[in-house]
N, CA, C and O atoms as a GROMACS GRO file, in nm:
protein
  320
    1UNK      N    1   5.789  21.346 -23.572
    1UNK     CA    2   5.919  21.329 -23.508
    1UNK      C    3   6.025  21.401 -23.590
    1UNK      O    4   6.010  21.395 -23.712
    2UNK      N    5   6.128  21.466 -23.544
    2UNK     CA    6   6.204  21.533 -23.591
    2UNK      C    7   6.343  21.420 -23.591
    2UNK      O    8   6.333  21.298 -23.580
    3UNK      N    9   6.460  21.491 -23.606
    3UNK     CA   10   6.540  21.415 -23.629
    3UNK      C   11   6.620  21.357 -23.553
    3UNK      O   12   6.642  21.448 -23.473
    4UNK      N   13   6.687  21.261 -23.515
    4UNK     CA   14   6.762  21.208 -23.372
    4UNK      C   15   6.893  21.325 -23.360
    4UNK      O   16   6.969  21.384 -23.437
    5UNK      N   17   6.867  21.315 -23.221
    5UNK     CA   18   6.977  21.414 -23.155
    5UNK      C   19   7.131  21.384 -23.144
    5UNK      O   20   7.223  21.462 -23.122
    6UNK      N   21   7.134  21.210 -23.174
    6UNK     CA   22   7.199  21.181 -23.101
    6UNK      C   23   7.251  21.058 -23.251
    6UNK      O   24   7.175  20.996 -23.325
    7UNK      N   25   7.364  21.059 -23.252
    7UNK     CA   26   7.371  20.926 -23.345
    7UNK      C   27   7.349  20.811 -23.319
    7UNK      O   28   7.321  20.799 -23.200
    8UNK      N   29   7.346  20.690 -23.390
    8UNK     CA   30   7.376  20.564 -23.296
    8UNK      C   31   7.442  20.546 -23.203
    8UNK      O   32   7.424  20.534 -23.082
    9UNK      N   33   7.558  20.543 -23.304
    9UNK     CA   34   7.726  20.550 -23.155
    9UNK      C   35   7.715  20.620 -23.074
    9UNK      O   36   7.748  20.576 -22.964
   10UNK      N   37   7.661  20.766 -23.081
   10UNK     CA   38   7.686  20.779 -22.957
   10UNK      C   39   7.563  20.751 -22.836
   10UNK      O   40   7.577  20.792 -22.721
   11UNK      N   41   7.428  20.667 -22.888
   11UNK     CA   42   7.339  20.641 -22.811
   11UNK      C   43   7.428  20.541 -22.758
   11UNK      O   44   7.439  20.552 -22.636
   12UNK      N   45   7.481  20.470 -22.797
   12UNK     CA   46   7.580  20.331 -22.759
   12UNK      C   47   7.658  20.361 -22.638
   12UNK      O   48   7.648  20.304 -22.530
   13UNK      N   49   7.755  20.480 -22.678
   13UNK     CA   50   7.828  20.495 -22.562
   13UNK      C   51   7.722  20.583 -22.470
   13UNK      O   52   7.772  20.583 -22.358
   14UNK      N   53   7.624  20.643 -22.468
   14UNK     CA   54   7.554  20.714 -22.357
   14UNK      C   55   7.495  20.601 -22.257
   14UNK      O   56   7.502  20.625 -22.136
   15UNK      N   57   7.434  20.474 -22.302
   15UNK     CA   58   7.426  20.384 -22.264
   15UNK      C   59   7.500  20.275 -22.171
   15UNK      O   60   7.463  20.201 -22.080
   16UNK      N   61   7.631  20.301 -22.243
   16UNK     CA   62   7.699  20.197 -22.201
   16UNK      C   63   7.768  20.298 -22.083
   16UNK      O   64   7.790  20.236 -21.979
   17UNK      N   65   7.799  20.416 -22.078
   17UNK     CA   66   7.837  20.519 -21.982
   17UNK      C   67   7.741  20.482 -21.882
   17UNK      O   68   7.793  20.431 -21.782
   18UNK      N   69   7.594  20.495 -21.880
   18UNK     CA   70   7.499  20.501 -21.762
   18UNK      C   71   7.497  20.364 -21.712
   18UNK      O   72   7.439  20.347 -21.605
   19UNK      N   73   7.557  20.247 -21.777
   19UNK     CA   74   7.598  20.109 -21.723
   19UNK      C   75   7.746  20.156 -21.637
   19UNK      O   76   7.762  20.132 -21.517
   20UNK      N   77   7.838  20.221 -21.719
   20UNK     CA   78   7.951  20.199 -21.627
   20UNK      C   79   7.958  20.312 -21.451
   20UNK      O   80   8.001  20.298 -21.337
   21UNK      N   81   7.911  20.380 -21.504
   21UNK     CA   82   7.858  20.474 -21.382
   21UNK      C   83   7.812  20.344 -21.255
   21UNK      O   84   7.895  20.300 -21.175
   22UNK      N   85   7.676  20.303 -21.260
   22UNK     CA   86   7.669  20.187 -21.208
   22UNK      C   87   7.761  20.118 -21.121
   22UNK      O   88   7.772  20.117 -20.999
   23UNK      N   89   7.839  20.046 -21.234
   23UNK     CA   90   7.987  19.977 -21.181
   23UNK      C   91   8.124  20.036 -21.121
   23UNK      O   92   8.218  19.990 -21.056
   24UNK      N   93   8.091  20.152 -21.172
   24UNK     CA   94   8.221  20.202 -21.046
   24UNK      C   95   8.175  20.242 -20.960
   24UNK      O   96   8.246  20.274 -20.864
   25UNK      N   97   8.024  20.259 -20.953
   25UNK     CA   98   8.009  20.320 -20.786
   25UNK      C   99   7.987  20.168 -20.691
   25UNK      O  100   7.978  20.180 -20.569
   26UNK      N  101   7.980  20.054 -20.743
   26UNK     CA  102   7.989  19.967 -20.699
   26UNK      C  103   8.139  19.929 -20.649
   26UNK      O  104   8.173  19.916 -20.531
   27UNK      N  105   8.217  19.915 -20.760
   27UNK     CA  106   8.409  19.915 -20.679
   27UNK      C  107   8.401  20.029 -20.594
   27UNK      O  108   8.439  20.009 -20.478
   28UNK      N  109   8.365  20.132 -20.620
   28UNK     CA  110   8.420  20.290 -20.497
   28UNK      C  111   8.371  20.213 -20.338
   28UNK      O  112   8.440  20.187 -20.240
   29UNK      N  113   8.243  20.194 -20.362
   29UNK     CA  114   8.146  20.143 -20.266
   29UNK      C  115   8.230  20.074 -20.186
   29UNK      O  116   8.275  20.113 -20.079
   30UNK      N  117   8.256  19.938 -20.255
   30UNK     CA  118   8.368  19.849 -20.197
   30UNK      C  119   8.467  19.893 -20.154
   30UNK      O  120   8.488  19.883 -20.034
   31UNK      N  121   8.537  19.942 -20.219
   31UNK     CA  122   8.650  19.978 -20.153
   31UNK      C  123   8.659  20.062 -20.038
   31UNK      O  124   8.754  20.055 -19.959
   32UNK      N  125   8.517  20.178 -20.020
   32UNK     CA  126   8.524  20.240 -19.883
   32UNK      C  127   8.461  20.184 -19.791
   32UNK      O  128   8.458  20.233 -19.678
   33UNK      N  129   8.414  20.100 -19.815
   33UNK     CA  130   8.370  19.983 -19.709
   33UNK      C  131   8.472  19.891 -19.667
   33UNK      O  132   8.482  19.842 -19.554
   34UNK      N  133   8.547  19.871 -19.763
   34UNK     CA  134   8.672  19.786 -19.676
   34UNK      C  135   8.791  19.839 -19.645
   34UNK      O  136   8.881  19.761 -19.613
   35UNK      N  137   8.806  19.918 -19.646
   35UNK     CA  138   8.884  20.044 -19.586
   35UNK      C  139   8.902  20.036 -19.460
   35UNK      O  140   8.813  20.028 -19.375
   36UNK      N  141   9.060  20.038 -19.436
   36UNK     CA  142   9.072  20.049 -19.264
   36UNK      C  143   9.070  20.221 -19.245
   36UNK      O  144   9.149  20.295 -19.304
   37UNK      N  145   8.981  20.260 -19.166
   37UNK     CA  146   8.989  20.426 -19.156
   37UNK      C  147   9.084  20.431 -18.960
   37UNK      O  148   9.086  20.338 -18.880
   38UNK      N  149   9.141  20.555 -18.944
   38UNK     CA  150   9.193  20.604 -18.823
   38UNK      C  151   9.086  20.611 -18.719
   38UNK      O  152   9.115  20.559 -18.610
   39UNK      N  153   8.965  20.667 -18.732
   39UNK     CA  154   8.877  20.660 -18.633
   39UNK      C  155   8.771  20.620 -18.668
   39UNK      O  156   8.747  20.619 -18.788
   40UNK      N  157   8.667  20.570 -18.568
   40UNK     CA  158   8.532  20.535 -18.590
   40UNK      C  159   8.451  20.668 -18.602
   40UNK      O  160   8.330  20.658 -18.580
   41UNK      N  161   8.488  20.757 -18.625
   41UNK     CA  162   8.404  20.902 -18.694
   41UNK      C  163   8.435  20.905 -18.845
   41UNK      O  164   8.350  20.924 -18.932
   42UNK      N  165   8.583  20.883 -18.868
   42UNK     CA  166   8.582  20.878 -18.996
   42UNK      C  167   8.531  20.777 -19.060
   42UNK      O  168   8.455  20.809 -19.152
   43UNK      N  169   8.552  20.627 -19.039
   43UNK     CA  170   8.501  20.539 -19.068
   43UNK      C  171   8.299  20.563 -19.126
   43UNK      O  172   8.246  20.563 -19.237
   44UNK      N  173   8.240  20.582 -18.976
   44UNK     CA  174   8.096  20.629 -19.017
   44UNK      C  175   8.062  20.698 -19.112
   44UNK      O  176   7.973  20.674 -19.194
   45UNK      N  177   8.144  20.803 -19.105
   45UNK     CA  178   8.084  20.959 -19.243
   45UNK      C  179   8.143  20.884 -19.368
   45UNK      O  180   8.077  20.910 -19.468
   46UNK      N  181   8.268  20.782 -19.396
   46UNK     CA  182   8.275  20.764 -19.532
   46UNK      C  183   8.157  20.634 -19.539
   46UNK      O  184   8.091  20.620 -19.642
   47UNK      N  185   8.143  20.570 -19.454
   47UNK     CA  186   8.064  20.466 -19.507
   47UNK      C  187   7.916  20.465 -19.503
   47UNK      O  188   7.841  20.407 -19.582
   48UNK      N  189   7.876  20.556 -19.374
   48UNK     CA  190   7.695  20.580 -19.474
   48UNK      C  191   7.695  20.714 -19.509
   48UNK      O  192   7.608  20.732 -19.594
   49UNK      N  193   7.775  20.851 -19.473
   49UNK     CA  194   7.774  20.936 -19.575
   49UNK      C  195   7.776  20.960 -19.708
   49UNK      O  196   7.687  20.975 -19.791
   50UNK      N  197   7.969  20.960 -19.716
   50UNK     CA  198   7.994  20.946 -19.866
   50UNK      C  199   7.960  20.844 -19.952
   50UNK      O  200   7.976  20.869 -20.071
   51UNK      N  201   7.906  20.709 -19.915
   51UNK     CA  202   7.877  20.637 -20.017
   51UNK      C  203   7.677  20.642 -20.024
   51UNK      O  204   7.613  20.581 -20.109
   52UNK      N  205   7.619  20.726 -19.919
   52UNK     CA  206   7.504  20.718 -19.972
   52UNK      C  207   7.478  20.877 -20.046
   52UNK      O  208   7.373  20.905 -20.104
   53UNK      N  209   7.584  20.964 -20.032
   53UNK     CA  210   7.594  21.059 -20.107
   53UNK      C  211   7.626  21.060 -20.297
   53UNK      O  212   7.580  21.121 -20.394
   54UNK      N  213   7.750  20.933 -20.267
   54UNK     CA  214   7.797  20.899 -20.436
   54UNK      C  215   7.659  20.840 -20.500
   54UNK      O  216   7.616  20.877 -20.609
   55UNK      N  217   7.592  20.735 -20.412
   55UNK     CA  218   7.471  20.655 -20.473
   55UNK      C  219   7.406  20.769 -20.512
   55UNK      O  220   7.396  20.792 -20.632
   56UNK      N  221   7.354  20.853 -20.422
   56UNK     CA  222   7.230  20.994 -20.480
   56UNK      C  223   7.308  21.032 -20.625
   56UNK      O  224   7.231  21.036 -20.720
   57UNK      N  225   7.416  21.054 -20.649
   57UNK     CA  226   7.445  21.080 -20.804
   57UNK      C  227   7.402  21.004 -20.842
   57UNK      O  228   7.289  21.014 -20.889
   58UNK      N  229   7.466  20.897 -20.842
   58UNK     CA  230   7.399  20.736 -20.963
   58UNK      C  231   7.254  20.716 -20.989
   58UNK      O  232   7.209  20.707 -21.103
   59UNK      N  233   7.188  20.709 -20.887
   59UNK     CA  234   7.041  20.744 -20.880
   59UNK      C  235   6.986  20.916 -20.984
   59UNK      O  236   6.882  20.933 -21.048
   60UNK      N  237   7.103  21.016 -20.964
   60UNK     CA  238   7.038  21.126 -21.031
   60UNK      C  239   7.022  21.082 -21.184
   60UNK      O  240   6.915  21.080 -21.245
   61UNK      N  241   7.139  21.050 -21.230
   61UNK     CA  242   7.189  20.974 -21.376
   61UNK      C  243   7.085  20.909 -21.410
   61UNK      O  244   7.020  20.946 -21.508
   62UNK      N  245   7.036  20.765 -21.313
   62UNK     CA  246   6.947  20.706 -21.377
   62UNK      C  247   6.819  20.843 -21.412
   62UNK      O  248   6.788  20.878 -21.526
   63UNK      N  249   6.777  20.886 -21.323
   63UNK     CA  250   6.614  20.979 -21.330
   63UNK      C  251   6.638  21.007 -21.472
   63UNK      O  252   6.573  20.965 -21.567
   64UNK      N  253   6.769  21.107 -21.472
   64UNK     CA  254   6.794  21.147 -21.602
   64UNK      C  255   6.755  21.094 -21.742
   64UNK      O  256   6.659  21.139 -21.803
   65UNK      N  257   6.835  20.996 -21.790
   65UNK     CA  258   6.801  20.898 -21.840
   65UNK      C  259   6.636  20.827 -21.851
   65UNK      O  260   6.568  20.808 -21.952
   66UNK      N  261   6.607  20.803 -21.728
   66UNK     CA  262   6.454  20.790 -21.780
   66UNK      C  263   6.377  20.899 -21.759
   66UNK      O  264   6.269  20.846 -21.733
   67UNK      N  265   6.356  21.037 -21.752
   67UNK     CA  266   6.310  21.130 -21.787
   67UNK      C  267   6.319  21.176 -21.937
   67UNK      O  268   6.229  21.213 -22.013
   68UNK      N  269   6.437  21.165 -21.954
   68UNK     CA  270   6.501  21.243 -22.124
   68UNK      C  271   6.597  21.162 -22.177
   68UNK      O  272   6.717  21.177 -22.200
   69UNK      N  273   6.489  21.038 -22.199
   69UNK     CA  274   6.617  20.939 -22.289
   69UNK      C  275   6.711  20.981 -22.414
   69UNK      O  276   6.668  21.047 -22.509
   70UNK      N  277   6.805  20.948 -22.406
   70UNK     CA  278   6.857  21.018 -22.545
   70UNK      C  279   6.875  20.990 -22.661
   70UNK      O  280   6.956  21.032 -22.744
   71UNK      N  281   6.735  20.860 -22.666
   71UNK     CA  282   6.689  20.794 -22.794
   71UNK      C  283   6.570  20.896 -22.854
   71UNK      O  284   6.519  20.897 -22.966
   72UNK      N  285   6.545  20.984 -22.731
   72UNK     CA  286   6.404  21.076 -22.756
   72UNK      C  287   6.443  21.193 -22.879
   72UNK      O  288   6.533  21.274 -22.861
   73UNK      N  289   6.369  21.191 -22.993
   73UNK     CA  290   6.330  21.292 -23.107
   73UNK      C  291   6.264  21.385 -23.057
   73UNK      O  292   6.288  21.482 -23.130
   74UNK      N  293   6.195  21.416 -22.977
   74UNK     CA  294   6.098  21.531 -22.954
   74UNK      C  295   6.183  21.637 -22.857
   74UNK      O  296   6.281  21.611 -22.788
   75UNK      N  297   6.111  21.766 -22.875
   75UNK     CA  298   6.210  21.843 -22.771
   75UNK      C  299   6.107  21.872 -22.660
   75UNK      O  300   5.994  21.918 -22.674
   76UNK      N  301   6.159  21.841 -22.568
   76UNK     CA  302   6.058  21.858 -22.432
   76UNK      C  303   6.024  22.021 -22.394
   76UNK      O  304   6.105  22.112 -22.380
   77UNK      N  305   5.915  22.024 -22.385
   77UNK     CA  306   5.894  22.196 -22.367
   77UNK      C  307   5.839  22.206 -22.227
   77UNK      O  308   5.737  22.139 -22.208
   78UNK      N  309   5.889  22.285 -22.112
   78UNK     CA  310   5.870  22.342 -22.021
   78UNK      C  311   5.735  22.369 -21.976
   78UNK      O  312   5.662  22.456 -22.024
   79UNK      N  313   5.708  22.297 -21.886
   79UNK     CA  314   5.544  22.302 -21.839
   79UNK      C  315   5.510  22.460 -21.764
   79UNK      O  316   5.402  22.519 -21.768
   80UNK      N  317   5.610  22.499 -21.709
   80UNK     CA  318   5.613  22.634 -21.650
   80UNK      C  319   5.542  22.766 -21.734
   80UNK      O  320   5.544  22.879 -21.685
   0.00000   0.00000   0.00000
């Protein structure tokens, strides 16, 4: 094992970042769900579009994270 990439602190805050990510897409969520919108077109596209669009980020973050934790010492080498 080579040497950490990453210090403590900042494994701390990378951590606690991929928690808060989480939680604001949870308030965003909310809030465009309770949203009075002008039409029932707009209404639809923000509420299963854009919020199952914001989730696909949050979801990318997590993969991230458990693909290439950033507690990981090793350097991942390209299967290609």
């Amino acid at each position: 094992m080579g040497p950490a990439f990453f210090s403590d602190e900042n494994l701390r805050d990378l951590r606690q970042g991929r928690h808060d990510v989480q939680a604001a897409w949870e308030r965003l969520r909310d809030r465009i769900v309770g949203r009075r919108y002008k039409s029932d077109k707009a209404a639809e596209y923000a509420k299963h579009g854009l919020t199952r669009r914001l989730y696909t980020l949050v979801r990318c973050i997590d993969h991230v994270f458990d693909i290439l934790p950033p507690s990981r010492q090793d350097i991942v080498l390209s299967t290609n």
